[in-house]
Each structure stands twice: as structure tokens, then as C-alpha cells.
C-alpha distance (Angstrom), angle and dihedral (degrees) to the residues before:
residue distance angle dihedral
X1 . . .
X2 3.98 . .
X3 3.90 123.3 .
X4 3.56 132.2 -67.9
X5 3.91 122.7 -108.4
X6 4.28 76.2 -121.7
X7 3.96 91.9 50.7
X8 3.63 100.3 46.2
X9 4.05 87.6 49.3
X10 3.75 82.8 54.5
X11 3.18 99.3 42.7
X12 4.16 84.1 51.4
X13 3.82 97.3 45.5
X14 4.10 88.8 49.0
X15 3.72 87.6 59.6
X16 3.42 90.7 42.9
X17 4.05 98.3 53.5
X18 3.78 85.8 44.8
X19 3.84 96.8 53.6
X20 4.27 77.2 45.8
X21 3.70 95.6 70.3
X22 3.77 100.6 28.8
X23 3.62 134.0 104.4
X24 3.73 103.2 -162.2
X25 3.94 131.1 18.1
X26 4.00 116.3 -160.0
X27 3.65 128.5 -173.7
X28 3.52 125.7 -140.3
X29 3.85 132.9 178.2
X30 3.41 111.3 -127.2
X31 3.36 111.8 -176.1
X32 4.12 125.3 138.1
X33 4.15 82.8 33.0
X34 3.48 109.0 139.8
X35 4.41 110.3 -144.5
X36 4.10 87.5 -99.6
X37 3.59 96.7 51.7
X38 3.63 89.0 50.6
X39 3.96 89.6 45.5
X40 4.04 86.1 50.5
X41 3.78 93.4 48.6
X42 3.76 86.7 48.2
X43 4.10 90.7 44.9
X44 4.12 85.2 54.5
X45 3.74 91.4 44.1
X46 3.89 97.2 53.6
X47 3.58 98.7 71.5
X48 3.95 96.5 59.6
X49 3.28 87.2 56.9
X50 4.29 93.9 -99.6
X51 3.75 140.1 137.1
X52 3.81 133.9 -159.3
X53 3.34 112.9 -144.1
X54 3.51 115.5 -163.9
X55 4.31 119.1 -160.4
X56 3.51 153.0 124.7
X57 4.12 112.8 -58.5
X58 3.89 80.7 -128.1
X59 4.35 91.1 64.7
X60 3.94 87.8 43.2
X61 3.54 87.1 54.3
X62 4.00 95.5 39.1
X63 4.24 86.9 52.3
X64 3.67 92.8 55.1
X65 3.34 109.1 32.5
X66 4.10 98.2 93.4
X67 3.82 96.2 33.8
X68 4.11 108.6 71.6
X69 3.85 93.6 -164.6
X70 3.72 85.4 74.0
X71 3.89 109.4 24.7
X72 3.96 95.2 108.5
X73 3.80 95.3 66.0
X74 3.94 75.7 83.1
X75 3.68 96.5 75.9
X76 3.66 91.3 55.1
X77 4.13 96.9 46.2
X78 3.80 91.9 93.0
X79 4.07 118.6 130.7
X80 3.77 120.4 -19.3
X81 3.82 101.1 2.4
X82 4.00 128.7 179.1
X83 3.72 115.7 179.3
X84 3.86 119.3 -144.7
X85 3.42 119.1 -153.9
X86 3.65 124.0 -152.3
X87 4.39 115.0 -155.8
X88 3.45 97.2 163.3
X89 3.76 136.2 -3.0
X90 3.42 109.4 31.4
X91 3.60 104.2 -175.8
X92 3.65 92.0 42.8
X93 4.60 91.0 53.4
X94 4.42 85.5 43.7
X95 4.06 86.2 51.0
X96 3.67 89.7 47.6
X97 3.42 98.6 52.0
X98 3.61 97.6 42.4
X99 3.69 83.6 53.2
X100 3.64 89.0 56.0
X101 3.41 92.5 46.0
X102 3.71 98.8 59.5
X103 3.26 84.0 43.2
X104 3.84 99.2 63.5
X105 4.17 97.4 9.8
X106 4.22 80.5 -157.0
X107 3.90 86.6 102.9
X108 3.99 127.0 76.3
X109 4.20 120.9 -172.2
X110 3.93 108.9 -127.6
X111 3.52 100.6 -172.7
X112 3.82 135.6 -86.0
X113 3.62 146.0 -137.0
X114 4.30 129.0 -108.7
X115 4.10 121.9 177.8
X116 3.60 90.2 -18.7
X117 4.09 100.7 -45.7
X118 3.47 123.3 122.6
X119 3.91 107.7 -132.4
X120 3.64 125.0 -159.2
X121 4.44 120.3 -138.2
X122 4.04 90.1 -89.6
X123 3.35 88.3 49.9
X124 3.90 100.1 49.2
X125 3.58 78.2 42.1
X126 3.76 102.7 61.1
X127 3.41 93.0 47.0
X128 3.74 91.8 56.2
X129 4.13 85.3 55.2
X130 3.90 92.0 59.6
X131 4.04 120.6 95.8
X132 3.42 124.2 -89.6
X133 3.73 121.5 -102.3
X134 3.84 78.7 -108.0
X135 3.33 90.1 61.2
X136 3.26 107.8 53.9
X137 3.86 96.0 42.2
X138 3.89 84.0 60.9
X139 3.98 82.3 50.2
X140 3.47 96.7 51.3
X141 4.24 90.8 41.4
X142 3.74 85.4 49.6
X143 3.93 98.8 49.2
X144 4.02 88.4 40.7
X145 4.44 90.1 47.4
X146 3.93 84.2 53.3
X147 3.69 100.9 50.0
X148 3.13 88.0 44.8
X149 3.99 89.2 49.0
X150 3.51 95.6 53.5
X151 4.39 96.3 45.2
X152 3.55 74.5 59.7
X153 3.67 102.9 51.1
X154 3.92 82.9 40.9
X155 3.79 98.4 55.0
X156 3.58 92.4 45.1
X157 3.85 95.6 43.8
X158 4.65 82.0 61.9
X159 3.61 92.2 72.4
X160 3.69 98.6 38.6
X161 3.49 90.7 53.4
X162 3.24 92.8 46.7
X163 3.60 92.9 50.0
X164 3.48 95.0 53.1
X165 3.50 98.1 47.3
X166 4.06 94.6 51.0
X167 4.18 78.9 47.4
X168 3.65 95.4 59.7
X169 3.97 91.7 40.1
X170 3.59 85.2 62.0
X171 3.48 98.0 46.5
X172 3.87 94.6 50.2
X173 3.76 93.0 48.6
X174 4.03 81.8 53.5
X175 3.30 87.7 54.8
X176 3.97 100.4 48.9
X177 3.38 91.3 45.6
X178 4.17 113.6 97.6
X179 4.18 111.3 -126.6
X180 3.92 102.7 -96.1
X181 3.63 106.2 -120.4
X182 3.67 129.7 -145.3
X183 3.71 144.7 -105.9
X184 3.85 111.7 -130.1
């Protein structure tokens, strides 16, 4: 039995809502997946925050078509297309899929779209290679705890300097100074 005119506009709208709330969109051709290597890549997937959407080319298209921020996924919803869509961490959903990927080596990246750009597979790839947002918080926290660090080390090094200097001052006026003798 083949869809419903109802289904296929739910089917449509569900892509839609997704592509709504997502960051990044990548496509992936999936063909030679069994259903439980598509249920693991979706299992890695779902803690980054990412869905794969699997459905005709002609619903891709149909879900894009009126919003311009997404219309390039088109050129890369040729053959056996899934479409992985990234919410949240996007370096985090790439790594998991190329993960899965090397896992299986039945999957090849086609490209994907970002704020309206189409991006080819090195592309998607690179930015799958940069740090986390994690990352670079505990980069930024780590650069601000050493400044800090050394304002501290270079306050506290005025007074011992100064210390030291009035110490040796003393000492050299000690020095200079001939022994007092003694009336007897």
C-alpha cells in the first residue's frame, strides 16, 4: 500500500520542523545499510543532539524548497540519501558518524548545508575536527586561571623585591660602616 496524500505531507512537514531547529543538515548515502546499522548510527547520533532522517529525495526536496536557508541540500539528494540533522553539537554528531562510518565503511558523506552554504564532505569534515564548545571554554578558563596566576605571582614578587633590596641596603651599609670601638 503506498502513502497517503496526508502521510507524505507529514512526512514533509516532519522534515521541515527538524531542519527548523537544526544547525547543520548532512547527507549521507546509505545504501548496503542493513535496518540495525541504521538504528546504531541513529543510537550514536542521539546524544549530540542529531537525527537521521531517512526519505524519498522527492520529500527532501519538497521540505526545502520554500525555505532558502536550506534549498542546496537538493543538489546532494541524488540516489540513496539519509539526511542527518545536527541540533546541537555539531562536532560531537560529525565525530559520531564518522565513527560509524569506519565502523561499517557502507556509508559515504555527500555534503551538507550551514546558514545557507552548501558545504562539500571536506568541508563537513573539517568542521567535525574542530574542538568542542567544551573545549574551548576549558581553553578560555585555562588561559584566564593563568593570567590570573601570573598577576598574582607579579604582585607578590613587588614586595619581595622590595624586601630584598631594602635587605641588602642594610647589609652594605653594615658593611661600610667601621666596627665602633670601645672606651675602657
Amino acid at each position: 500500500m503506498g502513502r497517503t496524500r496526508e502521510n507524505k505531507a507529514e512526512v514533509i512537514a516532519e522534515i521541515q520542523e527538524l531542519l527548523k531547529e537544526s544547525q547543520l543538515a548532512f547527507v549521507i548515502d546509505y545504501q548496503g545499510l542493513s535496518v540495525a546499522e541504521i538504528t546504531d548510527l541513529r543510537r550514536r547520533l542521539r546524544p549530540t543532539g542529531s537525527y537521521c532522517k531517512i526519505a524519498k529525495n522527492t520529500f527532501f526536496r519538497l521540505a526545502v524548497e520554500e525555505d532558502d536557508s536550506w534549498k542546496p541540500v537538493q543538489e546532494f539528494c541524488k540516489g540513496t540519501s539519509a539526511l542527518l540533522v545536527v541540533q546541537n553539537d555539531i562536532g560531537g554528531a560529525i565525530k559520531a558518524y564518522k565513527s560509524f562510518q569506519k565502523d561499517s565503511k557502507k556509508t559515504a558523506l555527500k555534503g551538507g548545508v550551514m546558514e545557507g552554504r552548501a558545504l562539500t564532505k571536506e568541508q563537513v569534515e573539517a568542521i567535525g575536527d574542530l574542538p568542542s564548545k567544551e573545549q574551548l571554554m576549558a581553553q578560555i578558563a585555562g588561559a584566564l586561571n593563568a593570567v590570573t596566576a601570573k598577576i598574582a605571582i607579579g604582585i607578590n614578587q613587588v614586595p619581595s623585591s622590595l624586601a630584598r633590596g631594602i635587605k641588602a641596603y642594610a647589609e652594605k651599609d653594615d658593611q661600610q660602616q667601621p666596627p665602633e670601638e670601645t672606651a675602657a
